[in-house]
KEPADREN-93941 format. One line per field, with one value per residue (C-alpha): residue number from 1; x, y, z. Coordinates in steps of 0.25 Angstrom, whole numbers, plus 5000, padded with zeros to 4 digits. Example, Ala and Ser with C-alpha at 12.3 -4.5 7.8 and 13.67 -1.06 7.14 Angstrom:
2
nr c(1 2)
px c(5049 5055)
py c(4982 4996)
pz c(5031 5029)
// end
This chain:
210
nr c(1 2 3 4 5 6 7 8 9 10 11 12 13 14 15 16 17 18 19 20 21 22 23 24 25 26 27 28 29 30 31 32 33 34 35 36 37 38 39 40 41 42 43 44 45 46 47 48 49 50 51 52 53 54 55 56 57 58 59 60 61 62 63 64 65 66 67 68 69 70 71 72 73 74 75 76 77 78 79 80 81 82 83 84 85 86 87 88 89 90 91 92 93 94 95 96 97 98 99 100 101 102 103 104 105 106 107 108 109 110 111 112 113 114 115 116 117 118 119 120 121 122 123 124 125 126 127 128 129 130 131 132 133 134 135 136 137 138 139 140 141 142 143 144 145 146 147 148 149 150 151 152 153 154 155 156 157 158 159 160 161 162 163 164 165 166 167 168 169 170 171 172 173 174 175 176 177 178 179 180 181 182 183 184 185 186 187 188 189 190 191 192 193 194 195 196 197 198 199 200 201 202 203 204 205 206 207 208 209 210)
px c(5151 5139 5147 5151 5138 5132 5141 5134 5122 5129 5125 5113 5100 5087 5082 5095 5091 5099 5102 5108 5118 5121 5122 5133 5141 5141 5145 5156 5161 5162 5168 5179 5179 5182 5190 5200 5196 5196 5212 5216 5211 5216 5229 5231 5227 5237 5247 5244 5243 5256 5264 5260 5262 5276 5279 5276 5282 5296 5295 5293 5305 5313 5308 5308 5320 5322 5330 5337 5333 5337 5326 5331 5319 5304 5296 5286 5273 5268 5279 5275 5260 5262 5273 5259 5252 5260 5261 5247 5244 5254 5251 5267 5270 5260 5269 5277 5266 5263 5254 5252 5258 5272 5283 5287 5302 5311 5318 5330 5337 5342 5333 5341 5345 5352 5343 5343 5329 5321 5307 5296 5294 5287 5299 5306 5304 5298 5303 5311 5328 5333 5346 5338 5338 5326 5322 5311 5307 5308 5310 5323 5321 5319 5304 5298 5290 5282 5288 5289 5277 5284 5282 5276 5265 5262 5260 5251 5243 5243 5238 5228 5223 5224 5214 5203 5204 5201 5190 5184 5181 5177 5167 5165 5161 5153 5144 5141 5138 5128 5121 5118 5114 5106 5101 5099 5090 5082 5079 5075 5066 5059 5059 5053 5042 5036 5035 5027 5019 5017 5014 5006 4992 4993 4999 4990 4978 4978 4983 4990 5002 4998)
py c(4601 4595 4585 4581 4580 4572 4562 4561 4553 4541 4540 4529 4537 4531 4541 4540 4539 4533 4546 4551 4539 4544 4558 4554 4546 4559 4568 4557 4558 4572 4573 4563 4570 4585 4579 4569 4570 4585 4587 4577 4582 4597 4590 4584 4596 4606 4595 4596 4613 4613 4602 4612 4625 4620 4615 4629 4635 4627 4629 4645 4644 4640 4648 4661 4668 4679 4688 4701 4714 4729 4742 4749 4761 4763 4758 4767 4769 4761 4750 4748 4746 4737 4730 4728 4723 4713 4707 4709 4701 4688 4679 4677 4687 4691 4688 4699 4709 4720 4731 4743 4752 4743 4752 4746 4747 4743 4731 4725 4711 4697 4684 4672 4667 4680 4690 4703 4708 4722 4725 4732 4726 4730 4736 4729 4740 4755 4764 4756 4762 4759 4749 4741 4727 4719 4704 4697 4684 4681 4667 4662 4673 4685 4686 4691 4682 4679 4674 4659 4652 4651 4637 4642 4649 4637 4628 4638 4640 4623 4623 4631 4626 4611 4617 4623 4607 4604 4615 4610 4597 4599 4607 4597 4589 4596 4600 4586 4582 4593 4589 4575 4578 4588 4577 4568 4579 4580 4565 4564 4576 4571 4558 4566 4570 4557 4551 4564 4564 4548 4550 4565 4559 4552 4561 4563 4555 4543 4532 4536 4526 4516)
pz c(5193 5185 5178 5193 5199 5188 5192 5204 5198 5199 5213 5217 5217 5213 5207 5198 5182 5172 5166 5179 5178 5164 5169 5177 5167 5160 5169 5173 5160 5158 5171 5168 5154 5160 5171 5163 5146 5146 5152 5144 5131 5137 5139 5125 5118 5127 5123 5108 5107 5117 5106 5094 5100 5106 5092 5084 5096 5094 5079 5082 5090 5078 5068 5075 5078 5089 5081 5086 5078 5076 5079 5064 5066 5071 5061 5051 5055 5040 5042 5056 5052 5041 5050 5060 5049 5046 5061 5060 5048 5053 5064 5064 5070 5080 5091 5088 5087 5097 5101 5089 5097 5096 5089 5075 5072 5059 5064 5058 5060 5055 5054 5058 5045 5045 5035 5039 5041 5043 5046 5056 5070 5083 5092 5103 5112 5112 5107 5097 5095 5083 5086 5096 5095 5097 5095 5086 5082 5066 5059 5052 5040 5050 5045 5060 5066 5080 5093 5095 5103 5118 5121 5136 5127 5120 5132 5137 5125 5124 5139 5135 5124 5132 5143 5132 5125 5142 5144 5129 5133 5145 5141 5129 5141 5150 5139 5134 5148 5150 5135 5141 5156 5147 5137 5150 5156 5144 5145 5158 5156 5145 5153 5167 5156 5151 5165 5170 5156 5162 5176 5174 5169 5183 5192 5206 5203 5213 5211 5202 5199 5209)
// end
């Protein structure tokens, strides 16, 4: 709104100083700066994060495998914790973590290079049945391993990151505008202050300026 109505200056007024018609480049500027540069720098940076997440997304999707496996038993109370550990300790894997209270189970099934695997994973459903069958994601060797990005996800997280690069800049901008008018009000204060220092001396005795 104040970047608006500085640009207002530009009208005719003879009490209008030079530094009002510089006021009001500025706050043209700025406003073409929110209003056009801002989206367009948003827009280029959504582009860029959606291009690489949709890239690690579509390599996910072919490195990671939605495999089937078999519930064997409920897993012990020591192998489950070290089993949460472990998903603690790697980023990896942090898509198929859940809450502590999630049942561990001994699972059992076959990577798609067809290696037989076996090892403690949080359970499908509660209360785990042994013969159940389950699904989780692993890579080619059957070493367990997060979901895929969903493309839809990347695209909202590329849309996001797109509107903070906009909300950046444009407060970039905003800020750089109030540190001039700031600056500009300085000058014209100090400015205000020599021509009173100038004219006080004289100021109400008669005859004064004539």
């Amino acid at each position: 709104m104040r970047t608006a109505m500085g640009v207002w200056r530009w009208r005719r007024n003879p009490l209008r100083r030079p530094t009002d018609l510089f006021e009001a480049w500025v706050a043209f500027a700025a406003l073409v700066c929110v209003l056009v540069v801002a989206p367009a720098v948003g827009w280029v940076a959504g582009l860029q994060v959606d291009g690489t997440l949709q890239q690690a997304a579509h390599e996910q999707r072919q490195e990671r495998h939605l495999v089937p496996a078999v519930v064997l038993r409920p897993a012990p109370e020591s192998a489950a914790a070290d089993a949460g550990a472990s998903a603690s300790a790697s980023a990896d894997t942090s898509a198929q973590r859940t809450a502590p209270h999630r049942t561990q189970i001994v699972a059992s099934w076959t990577a798609p290079d067809g290696s037989s695997h076996q090892g403690t994973v949080p359970a499908a459903e509660e209360p785990p049945r042994p013969g159940e069958r389950f699904r989780i994601w692993t890579d080619a060797r059957g070493r367990l391993v997060g979901q895929p990005l969903d493309p839809s996800a990347a695209v909202f997280h590329a849309g996001m990151a797109g509107l903070a690069a906009a909300i950046c800049v444009a407060t970039l901008v905003e800020t750089v505008r109030r540190l001039v008018v700031r600056r500009l009000m300085h000058r014209r204060y100090i400015r205000l202050d020599r021509a009173w220092a100038a004219a006080g001396p004289d100021w109400g005795r008669a005859g004064a300026g004539s």
